[in-house]
matplotlib code that plots the C-alpha trace (Angstrom):
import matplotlib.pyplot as plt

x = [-9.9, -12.8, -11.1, -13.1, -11.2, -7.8, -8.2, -8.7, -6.1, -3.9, -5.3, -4.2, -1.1, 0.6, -1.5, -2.0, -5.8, -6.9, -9.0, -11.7, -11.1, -8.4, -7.7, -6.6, -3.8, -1.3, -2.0, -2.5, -2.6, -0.3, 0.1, -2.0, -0.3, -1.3, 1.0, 1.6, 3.3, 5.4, 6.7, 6.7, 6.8, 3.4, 0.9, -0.7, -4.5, -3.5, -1.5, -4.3, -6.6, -4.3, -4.0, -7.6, -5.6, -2.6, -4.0, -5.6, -1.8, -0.6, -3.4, -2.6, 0.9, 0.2, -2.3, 0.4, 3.1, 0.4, 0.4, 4.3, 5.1, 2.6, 3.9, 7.5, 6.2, 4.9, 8.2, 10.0, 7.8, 8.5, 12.0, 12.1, 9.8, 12.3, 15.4, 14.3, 13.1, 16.6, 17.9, 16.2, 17.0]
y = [-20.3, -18.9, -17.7, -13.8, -14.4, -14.6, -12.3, -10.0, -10.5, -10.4, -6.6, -5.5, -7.6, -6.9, -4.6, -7.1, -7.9, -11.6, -11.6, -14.4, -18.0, -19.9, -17.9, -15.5, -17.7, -16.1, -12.8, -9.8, -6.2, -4.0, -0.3, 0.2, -2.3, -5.7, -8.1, -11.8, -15.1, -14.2, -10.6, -7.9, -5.4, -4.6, -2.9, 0.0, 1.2, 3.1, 0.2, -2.3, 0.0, 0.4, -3.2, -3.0, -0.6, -2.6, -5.8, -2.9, -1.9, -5.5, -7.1, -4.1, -4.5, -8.6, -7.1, -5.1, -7.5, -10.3, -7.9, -7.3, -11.1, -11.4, -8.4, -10.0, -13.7, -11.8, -10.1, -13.1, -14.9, -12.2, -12.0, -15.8, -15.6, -12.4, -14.1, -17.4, -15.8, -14.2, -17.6, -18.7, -15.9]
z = [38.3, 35.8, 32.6, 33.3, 36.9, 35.3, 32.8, 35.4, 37.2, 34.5, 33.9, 37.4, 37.9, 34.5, 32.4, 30.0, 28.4, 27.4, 23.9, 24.1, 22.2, 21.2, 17.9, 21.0, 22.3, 23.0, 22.1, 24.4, 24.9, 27.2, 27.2, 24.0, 21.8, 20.8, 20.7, 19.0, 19.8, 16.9, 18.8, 16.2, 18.9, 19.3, 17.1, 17.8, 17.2, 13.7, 12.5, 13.0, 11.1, 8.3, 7.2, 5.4, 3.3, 3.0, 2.0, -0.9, -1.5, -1.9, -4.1, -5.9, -6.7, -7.0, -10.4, -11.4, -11.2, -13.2, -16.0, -16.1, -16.5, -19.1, -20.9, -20.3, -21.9, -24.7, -25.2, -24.8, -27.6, -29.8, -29.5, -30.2, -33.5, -34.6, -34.0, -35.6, -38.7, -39.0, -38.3, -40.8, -43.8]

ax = plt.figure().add_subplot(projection="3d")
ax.plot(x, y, z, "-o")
ax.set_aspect("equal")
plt.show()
């Protein structure tokens, strides 16, 4: 059966759309939620929009967290260089 065939039988039967390609497998829509292989539930329109805007958020807090661990390591080496010159006195 012609993969358009199917797909559109799979619309009418179960409500369910077929994306094109194999980096599609397994994925589908039904009742205005796209779903994965992995089943997260579904994601809806908004949600797909909003991960531009979450990848921001994260990359974000991945900066931030770069800086703290620096500032940390600096702290540390500090610490060690006070408490060895008292060591030393």
């Amino acid at each position: 059966m012609p993969r358009a065939i199917w797909g559109w039988f799979r619309i009418i039967s179960e409500g369910a759309a077929v994306g094109g390609g194999p980096e599609w497998e397994g994925r589908s829509f039904h009742k205005g939620r796209l779903y994965s292989p992995e089943d997260w539930g579904g994601f809806t329109a908004g949600e797909l929009r909003s991960w531009p805007y979450l990848q921001a958020q994260v990359a974000e807090l991945k900066r931030i967290k770069r800086e703290l661990e620096q500032e940390l390591e600096c702290a540390r080496q500090g610490y060690s260089e006070v408490s060895a010159q008292q060591t030393a006195s």
